[in-house]
CHARMM-style PDB file with segment names, atoms N, HN, CA, C and O in Angstrom:
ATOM      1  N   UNK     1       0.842  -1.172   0.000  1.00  0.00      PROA
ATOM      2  CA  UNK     1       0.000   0.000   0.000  1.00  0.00      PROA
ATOM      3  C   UNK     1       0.892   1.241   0.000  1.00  0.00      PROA
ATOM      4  O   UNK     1       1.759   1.362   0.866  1.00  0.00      PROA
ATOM      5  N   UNK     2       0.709   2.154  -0.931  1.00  0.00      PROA
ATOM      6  HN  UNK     2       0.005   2.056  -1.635  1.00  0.00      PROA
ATOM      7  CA  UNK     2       1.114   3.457  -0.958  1.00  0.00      PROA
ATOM      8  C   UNK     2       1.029   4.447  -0.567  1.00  0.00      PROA
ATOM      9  O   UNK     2       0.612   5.059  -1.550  1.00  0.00      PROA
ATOM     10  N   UNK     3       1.149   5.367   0.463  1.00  0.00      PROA
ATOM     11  HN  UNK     3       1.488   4.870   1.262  1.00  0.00      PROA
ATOM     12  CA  UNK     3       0.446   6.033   0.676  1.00  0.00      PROA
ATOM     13  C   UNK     3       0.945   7.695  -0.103  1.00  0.00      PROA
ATOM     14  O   UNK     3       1.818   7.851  -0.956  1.00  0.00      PROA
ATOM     15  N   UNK     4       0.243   8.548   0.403  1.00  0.00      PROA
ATOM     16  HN  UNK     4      -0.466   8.421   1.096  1.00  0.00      PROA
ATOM     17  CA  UNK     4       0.105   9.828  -0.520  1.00  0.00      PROA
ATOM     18  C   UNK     4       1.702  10.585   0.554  1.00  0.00      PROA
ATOM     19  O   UNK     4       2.262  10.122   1.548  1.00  0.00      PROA
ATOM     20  N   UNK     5       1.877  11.432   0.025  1.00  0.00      PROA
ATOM     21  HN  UNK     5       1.421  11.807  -0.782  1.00  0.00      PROA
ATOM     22  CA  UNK     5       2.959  12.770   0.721  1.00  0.00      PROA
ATOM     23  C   UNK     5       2.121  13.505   2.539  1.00  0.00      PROA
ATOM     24  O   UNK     5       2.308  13.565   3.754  1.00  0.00      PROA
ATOM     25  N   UNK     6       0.907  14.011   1.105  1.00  0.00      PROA
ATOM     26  HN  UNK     6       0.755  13.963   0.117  1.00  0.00      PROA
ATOM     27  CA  UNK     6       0.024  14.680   2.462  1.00  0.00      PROA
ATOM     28  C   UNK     6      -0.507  13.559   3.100  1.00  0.00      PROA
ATOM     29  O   UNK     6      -0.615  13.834   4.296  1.00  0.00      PROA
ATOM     30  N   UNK     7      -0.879  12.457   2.872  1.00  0.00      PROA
ATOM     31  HN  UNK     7      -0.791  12.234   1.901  1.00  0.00      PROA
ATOM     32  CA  UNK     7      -1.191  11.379   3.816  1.00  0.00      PROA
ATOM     33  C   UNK     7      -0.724  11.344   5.292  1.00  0.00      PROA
ATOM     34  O   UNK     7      -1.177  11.590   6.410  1.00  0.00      PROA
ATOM     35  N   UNK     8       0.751  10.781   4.543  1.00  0.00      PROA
ATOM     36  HN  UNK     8       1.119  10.580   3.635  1.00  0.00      PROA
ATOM     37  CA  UNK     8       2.014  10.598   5.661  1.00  0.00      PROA
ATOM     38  C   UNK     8       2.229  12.017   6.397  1.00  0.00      PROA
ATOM     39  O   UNK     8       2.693  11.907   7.533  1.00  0.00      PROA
ATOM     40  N   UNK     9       1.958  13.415   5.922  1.00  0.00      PROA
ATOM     41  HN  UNK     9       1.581  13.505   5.000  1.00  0.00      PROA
ATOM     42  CA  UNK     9       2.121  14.265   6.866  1.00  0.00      PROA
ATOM     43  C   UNK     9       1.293  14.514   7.911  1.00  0.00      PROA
ATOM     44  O   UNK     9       1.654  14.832   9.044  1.00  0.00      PROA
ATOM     45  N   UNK    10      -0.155  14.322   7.409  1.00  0.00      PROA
ATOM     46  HN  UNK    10      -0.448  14.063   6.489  1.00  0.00      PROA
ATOM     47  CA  UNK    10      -1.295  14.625   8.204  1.00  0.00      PROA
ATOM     48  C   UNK    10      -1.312  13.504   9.264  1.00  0.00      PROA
ATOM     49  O   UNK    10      -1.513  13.803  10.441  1.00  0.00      PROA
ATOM     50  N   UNK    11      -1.092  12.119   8.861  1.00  0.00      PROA
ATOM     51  HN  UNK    11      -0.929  11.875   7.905  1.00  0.00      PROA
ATOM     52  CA  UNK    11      -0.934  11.146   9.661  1.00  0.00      PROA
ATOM     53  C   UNK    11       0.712  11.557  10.733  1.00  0.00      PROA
ATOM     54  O   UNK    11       0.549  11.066  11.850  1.00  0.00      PROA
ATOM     55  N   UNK    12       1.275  11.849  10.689  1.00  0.00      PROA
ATOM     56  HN  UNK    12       1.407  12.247   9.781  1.00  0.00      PROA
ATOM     57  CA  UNK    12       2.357  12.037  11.540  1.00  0.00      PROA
ATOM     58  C   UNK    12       2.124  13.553  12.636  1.00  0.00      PROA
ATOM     59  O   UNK    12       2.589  13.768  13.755  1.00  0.00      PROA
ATOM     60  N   UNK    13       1.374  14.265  11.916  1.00  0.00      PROA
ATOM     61  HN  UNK    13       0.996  14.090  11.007  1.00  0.00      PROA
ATOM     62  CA  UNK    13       1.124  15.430  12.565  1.00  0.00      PROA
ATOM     63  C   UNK    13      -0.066  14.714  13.411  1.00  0.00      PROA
ATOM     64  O   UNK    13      -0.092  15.281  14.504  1.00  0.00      PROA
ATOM     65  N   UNK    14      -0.913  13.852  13.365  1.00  0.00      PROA
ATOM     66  HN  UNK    14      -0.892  13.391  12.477  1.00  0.00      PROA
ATOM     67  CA  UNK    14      -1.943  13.614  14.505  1.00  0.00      PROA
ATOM     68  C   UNK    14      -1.294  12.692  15.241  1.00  0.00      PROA
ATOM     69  O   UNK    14      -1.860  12.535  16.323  1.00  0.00      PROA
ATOM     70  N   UNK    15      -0.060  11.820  15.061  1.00  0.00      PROA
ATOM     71  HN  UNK    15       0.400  11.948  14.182  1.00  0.00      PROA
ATOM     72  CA  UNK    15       0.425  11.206  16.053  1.00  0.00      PROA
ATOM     73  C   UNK    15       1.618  12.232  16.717  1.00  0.00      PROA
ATOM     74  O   UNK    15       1.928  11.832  17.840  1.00  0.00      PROA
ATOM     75  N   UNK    16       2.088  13.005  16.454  1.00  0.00      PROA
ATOM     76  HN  UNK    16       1.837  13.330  15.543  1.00  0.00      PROA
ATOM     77  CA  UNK    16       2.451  14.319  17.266  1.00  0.00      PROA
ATOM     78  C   UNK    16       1.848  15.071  18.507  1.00  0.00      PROA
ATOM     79  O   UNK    16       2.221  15.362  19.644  1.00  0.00      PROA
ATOM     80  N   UNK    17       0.592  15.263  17.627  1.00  0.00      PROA
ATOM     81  HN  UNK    17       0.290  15.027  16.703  1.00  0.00      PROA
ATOM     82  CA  UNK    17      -0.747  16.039  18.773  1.00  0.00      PROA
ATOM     83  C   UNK    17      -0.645  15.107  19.611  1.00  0.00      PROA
ATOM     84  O   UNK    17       0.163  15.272  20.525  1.00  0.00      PROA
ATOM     85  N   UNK    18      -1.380  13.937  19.557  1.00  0.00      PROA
ATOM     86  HN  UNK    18      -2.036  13.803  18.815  1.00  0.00      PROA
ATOM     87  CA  UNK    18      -1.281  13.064  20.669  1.00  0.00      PROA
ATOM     88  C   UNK    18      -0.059  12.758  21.600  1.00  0.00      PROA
ATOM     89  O   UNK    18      -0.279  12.280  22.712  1.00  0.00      PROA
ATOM     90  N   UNK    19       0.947  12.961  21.275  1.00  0.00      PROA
ATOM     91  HN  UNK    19       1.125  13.350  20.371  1.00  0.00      PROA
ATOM     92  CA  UNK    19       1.949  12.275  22.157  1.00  0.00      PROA
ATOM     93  C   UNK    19       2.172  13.967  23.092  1.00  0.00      PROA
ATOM     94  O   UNK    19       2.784  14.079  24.154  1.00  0.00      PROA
ATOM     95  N   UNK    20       1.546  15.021  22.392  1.00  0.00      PROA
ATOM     96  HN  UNK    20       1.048  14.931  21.529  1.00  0.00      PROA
ATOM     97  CA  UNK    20       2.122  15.950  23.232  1.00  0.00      PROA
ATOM     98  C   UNK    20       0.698  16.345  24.117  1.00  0.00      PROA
ATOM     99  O   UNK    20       0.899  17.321  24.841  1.00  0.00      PROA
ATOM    100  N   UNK    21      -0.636  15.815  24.207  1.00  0.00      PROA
ATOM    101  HN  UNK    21      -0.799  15.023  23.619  1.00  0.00      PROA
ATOM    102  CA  UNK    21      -1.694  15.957  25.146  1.00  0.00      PROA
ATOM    103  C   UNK    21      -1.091  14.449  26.058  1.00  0.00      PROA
ATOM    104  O   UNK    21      -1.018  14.507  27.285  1.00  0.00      PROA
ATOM    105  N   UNK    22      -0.781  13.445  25.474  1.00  0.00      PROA
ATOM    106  HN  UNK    22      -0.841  13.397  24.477  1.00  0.00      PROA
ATOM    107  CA  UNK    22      -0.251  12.829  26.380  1.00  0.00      PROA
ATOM    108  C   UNK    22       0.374  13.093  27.531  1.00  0.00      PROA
ATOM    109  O   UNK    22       0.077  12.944  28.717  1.00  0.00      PROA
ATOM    110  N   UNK    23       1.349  13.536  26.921  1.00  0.00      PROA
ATOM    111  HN  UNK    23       1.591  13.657  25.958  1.00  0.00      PROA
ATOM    112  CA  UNK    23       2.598  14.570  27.668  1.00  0.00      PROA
ATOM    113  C   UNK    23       1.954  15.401  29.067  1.00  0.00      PROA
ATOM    114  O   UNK    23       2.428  15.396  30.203  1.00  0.00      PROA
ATOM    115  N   UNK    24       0.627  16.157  28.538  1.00  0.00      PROA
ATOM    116  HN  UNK    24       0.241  16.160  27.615  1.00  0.00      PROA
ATOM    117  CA  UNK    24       0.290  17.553  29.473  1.00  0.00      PROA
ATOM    118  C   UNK    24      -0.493  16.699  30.270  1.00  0.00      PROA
ATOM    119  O   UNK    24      -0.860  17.324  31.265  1.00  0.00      PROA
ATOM    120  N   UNK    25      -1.075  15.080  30.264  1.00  0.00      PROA
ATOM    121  HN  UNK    25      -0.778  14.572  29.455  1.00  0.00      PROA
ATOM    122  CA  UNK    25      -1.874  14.701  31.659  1.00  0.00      PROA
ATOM    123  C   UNK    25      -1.632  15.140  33.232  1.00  0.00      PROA
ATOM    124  O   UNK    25      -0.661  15.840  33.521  1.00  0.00      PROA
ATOM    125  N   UNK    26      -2.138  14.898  33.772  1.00  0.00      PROA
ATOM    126  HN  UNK    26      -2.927  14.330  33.537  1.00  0.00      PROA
ATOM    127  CA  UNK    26      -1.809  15.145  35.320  1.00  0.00      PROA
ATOM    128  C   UNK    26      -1.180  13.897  35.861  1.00  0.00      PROA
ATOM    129  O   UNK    26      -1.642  12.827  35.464  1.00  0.00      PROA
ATOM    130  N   UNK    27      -0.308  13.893  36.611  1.00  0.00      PROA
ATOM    131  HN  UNK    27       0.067  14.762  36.933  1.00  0.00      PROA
ATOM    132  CA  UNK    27       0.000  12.583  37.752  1.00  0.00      PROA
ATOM    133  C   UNK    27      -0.949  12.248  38.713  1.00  0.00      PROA
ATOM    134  O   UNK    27      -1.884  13.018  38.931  1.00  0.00      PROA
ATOM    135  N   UNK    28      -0.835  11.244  39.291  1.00  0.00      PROA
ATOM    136  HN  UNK    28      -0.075  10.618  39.114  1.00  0.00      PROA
ATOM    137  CA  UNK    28      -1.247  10.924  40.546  1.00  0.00      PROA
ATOM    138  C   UNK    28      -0.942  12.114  41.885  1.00  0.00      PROA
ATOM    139  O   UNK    28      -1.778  12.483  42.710  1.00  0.00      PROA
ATOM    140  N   UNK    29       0.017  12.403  41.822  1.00  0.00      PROA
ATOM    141  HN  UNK    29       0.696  12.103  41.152  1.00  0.00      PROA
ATOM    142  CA  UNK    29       0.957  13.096  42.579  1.00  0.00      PROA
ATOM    143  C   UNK    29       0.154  14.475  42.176  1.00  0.00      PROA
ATOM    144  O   UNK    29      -0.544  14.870  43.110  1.00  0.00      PROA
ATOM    145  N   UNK    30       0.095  15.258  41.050  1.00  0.00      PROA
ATOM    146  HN  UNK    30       0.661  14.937  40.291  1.00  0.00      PROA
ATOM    147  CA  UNK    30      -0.484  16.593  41.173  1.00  0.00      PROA
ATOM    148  C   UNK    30      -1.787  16.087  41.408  1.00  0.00      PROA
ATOM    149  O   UNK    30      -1.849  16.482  42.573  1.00  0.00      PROA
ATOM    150  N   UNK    31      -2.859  15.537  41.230  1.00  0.00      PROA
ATOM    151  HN  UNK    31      -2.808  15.216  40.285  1.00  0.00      PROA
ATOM    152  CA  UNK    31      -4.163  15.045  41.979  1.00  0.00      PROA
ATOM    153  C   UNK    31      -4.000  15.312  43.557  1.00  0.00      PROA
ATOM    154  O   UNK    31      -4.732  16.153  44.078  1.00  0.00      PROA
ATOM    155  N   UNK    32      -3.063  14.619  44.321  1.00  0.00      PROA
ATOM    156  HN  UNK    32      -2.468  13.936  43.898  1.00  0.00      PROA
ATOM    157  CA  UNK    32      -3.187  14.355  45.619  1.00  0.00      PROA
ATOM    158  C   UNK    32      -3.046  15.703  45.936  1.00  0.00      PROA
ATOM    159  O   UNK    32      -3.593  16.153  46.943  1.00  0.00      PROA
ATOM    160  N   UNK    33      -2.165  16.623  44.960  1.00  0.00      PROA
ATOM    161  HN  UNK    33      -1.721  16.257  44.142  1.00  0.00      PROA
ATOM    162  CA  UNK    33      -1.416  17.736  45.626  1.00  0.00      PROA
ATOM    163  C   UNK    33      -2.778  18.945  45.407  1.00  0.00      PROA
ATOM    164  O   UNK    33      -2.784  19.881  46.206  1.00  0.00      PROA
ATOM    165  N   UNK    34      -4.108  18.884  44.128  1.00  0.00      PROA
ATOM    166  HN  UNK    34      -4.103  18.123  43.479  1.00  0.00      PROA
ATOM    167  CA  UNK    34      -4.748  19.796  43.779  1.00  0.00      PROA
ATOM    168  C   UNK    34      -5.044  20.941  45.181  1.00  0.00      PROA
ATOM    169  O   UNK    34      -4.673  22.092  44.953  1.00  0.00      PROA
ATOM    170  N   UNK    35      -5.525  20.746  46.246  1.00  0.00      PROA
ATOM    171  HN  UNK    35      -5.826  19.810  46.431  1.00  0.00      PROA
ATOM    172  CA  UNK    35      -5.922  21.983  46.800  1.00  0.00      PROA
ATOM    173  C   UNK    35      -5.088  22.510  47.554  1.00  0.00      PROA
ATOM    174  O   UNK    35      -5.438  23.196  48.514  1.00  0.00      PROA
ATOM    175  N   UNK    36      -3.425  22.204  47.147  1.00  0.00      PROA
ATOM    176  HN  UNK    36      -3.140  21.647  46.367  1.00  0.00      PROA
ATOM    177  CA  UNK    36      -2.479  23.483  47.473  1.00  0.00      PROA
ATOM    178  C   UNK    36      -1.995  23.933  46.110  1.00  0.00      PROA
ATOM    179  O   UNK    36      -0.984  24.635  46.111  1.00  0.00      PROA
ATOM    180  N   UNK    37      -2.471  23.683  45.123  1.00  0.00      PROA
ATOM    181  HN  UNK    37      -3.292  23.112  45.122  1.00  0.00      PROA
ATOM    182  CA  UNK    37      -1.694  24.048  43.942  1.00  0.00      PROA
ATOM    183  C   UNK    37      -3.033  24.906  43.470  1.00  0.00      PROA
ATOM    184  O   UNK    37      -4.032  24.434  42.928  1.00  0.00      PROA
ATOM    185  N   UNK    38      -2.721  26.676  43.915  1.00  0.00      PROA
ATOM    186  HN  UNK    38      -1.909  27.060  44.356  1.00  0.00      PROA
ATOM    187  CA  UNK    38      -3.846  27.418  43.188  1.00  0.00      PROA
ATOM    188  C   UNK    38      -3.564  27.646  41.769  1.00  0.00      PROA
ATOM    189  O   UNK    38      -4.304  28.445  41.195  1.00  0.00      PROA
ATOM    190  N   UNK    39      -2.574  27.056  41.063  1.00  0.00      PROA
ATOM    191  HN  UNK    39      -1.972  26.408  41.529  1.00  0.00      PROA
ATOM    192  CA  UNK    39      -2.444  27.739  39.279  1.00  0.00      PROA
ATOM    193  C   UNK    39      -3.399  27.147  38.845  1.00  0.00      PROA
ATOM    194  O   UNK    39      -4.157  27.873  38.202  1.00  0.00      PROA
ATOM    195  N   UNK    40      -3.906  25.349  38.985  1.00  0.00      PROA
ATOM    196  HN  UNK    40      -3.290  24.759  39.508  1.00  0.00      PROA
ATOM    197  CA  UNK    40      -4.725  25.347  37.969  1.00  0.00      PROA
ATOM    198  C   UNK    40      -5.964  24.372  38.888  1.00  0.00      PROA
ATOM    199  O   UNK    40      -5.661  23.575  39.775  1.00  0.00      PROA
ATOM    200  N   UNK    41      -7.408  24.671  38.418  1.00  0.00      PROA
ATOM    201  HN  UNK    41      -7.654  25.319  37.698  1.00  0.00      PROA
ATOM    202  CA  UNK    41      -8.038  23.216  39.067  1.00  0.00      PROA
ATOM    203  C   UNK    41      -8.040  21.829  38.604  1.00  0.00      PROA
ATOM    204  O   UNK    41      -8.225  21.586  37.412  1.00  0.00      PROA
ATOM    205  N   UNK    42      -7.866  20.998  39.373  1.00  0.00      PROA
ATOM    206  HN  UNK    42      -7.715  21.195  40.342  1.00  0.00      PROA
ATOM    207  CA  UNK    42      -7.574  19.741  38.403  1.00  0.00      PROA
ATOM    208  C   UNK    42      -8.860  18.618  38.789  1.00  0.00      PROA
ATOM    209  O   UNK    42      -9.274  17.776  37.993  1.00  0.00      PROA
ATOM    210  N   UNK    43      -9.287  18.781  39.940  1.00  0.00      PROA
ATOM    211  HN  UNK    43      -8.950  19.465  40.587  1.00  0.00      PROA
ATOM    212  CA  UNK    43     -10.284  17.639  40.209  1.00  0.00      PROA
ATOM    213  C   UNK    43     -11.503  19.051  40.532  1.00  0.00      PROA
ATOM    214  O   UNK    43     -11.220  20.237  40.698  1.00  0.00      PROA
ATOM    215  N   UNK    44     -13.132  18.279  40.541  1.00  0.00      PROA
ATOM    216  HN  UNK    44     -13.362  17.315  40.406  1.00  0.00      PROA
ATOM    217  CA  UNK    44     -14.298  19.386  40.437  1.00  0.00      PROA
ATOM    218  C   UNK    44     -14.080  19.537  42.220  1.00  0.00      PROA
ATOM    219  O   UNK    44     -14.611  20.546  42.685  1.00  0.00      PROA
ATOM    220  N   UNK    45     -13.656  19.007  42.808  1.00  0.00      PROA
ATOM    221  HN  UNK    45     -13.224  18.188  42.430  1.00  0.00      PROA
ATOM    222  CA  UNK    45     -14.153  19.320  44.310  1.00  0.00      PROA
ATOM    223  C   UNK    45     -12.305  19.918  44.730  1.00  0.00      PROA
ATOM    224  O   UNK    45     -11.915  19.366  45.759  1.00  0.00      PROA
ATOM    225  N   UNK    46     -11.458  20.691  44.231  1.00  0.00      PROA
ATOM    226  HN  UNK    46     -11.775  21.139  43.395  1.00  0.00      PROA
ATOM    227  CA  UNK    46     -10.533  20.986  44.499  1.00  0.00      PROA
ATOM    228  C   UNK    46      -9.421  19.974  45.523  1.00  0.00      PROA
ATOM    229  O   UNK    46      -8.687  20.407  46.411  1.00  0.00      PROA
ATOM    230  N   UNK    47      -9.603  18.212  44.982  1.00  0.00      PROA
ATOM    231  HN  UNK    47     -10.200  17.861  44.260  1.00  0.00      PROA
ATOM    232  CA  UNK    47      -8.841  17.786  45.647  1.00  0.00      PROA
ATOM    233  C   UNK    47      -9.915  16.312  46.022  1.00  0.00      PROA
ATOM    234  O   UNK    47     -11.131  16.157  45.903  1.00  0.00      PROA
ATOM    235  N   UNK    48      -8.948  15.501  46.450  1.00  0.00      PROA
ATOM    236  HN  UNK    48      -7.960  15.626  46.546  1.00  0.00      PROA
ATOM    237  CA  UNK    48      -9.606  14.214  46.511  1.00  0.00      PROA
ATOM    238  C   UNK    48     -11.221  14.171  47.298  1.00  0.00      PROA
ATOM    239  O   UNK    48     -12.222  13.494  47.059  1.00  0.00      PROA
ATOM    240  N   UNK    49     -10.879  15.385  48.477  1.00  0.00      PROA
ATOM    241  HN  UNK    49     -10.066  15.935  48.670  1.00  0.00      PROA
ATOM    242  CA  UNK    49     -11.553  15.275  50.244  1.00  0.00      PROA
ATOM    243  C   UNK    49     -12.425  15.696  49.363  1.00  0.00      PROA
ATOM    244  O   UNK    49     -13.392  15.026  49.725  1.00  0.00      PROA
ATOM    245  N   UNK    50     -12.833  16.373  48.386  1.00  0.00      PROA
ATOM    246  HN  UNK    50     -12.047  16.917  48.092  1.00  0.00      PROA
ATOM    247  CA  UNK    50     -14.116  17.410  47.761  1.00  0.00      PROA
ATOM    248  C   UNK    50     -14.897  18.307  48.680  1.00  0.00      PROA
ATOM    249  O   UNK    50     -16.104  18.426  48.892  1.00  0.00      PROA
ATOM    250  N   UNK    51     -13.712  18.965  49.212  1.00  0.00      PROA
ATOM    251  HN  UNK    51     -12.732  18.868  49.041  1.00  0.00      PROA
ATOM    252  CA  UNK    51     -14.350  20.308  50.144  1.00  0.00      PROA
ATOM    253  C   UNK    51     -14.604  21.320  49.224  1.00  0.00      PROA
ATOM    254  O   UNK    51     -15.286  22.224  49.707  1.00  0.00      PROA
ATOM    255  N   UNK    52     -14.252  21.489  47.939  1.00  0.00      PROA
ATOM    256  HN  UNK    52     -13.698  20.755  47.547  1.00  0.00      PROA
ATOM    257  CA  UNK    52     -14.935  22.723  47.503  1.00  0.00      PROA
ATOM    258  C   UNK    52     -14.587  23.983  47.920  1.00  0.00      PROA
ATOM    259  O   UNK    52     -15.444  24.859  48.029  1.00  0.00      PROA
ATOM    260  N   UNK    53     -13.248  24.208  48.203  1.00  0.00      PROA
ATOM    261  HN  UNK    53     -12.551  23.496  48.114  1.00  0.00      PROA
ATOM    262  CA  UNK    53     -12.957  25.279  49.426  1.00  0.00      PROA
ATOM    263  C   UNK    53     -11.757  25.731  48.685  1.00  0.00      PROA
ATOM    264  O   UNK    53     -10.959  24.841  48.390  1.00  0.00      PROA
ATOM    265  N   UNK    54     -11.418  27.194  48.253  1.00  0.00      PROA
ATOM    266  HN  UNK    54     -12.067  27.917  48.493  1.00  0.00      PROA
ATOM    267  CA  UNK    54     -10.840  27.820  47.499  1.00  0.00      PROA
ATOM    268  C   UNK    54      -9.523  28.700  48.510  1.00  0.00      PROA
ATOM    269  O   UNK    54      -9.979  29.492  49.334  1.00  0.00      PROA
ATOM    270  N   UNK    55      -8.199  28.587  48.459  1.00  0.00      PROA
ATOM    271  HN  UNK    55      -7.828  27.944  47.789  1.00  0.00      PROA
ATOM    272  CA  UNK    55      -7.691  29.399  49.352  1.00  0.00      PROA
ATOM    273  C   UNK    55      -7.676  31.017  48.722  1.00  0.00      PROA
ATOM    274  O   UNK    55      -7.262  32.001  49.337  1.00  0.00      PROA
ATOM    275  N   UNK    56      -8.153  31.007  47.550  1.00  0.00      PROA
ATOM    276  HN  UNK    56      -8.489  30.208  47.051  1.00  0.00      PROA
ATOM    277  CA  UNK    56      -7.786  32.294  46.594  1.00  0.00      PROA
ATOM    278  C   UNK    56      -8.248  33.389  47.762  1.00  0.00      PROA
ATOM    279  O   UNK    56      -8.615  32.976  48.862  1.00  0.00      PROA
ATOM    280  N   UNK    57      -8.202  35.058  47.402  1.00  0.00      PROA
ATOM    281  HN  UNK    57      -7.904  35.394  46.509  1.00  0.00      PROA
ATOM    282  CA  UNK    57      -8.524  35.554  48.223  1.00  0.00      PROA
ATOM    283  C   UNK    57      -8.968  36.616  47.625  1.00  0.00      PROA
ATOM    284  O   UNK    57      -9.775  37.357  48.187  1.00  0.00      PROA
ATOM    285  N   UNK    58      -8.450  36.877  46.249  1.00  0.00      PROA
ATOM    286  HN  UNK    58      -7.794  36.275  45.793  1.00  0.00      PROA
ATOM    287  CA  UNK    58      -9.371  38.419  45.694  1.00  0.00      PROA
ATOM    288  C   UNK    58     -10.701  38.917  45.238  1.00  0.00      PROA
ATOM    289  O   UNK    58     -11.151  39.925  44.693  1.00  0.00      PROA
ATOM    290  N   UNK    59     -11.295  37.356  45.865  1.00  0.00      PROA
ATOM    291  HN  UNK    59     -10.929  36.538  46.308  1.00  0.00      PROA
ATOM    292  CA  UNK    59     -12.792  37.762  45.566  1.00  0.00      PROA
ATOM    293  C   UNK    59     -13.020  37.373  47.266  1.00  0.00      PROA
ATOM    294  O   UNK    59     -12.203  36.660  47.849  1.00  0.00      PROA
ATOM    295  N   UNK    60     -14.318  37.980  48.004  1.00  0.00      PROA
ATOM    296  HN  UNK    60     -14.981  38.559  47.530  1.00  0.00      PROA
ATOM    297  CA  UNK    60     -14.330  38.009  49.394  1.00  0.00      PROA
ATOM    298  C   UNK    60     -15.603  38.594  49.353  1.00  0.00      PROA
ATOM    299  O   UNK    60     -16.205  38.673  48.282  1.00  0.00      PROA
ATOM    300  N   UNK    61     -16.099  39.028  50.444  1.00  0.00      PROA
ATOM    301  HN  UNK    61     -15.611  38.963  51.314  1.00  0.00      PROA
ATOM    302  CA  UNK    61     -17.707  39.289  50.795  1.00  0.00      PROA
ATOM    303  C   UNK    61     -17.534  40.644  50.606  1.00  0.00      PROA
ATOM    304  O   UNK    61     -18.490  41.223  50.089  1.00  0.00      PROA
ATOM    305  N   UNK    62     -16.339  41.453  50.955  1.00  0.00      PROA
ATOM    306  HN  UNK    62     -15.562  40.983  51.374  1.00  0.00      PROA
ATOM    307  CA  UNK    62     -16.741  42.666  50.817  1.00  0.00      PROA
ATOM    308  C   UNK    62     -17.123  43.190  49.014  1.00  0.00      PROA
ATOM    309  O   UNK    62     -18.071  43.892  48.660  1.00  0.00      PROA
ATOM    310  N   UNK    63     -16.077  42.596  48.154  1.00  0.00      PROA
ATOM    311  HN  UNK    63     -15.307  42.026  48.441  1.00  0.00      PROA
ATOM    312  CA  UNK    63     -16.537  42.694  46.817  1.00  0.00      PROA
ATOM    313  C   UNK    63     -17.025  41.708  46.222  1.00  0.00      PROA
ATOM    314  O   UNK    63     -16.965  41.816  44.997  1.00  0.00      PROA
ATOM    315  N   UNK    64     -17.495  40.769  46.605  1.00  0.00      PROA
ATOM    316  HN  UNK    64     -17.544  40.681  47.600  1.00  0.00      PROA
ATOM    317  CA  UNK    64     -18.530  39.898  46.169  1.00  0.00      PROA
ATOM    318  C   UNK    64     -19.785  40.621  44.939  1.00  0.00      PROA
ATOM    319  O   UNK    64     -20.226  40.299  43.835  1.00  0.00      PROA
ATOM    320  N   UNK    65     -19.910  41.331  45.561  1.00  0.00      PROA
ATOM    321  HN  UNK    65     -19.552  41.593  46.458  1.00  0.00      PROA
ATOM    322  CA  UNK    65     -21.510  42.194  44.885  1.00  0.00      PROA
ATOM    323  C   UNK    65     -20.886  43.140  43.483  1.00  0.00      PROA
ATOM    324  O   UNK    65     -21.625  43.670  42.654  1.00  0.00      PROA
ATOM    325  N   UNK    66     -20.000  43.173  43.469  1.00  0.00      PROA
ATOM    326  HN  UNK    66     -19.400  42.742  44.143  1.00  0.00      PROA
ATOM    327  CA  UNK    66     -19.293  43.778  41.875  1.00  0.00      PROA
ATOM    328  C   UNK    66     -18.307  42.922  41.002  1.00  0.00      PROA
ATOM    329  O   UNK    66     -17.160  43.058  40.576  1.00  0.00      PROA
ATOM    330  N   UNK    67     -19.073  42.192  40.953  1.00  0.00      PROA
ATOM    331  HN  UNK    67     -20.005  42.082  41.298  1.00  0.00      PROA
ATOM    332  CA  UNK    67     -18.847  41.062  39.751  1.00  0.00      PROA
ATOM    333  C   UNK    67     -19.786  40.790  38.762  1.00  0.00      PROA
ATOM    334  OT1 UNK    67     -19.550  39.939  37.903  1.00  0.00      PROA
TER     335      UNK     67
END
């Protein structure tokens, strides 16, 4: 079987993409670590315990209401 030029490119460029979302998964280890790591959220309940509990601080009750 022969394949085409653009074949083989398009086919090599989607096994590229993949190996580099591969790449960006999370560990086990950043999971356990999610609710001290404020850069990104990684699990919906901020962390295995699913407290839901944010340490951020620039949103607060006093400016709550101007958002």
């Amino acid at each position: 079987m022969r394949l085409t030029r653009s074949f083989r490119l398009a086919l090599l460029a989607a096994v590229s993409l993949g190996a580099v979302f591969t790449a960006r998964a999370q560990t086990l280890d950043d999971l356990r670590k999610d609710p001290s790591a404020t850069g990104a959220v990684l699990t919906y309940g901020m962390g295995y315990a699913n407290q839901r509990y944010s340490s951020l601080d620039k949103i607060n009750k006093r400016n709550v209401a101007r958002l």
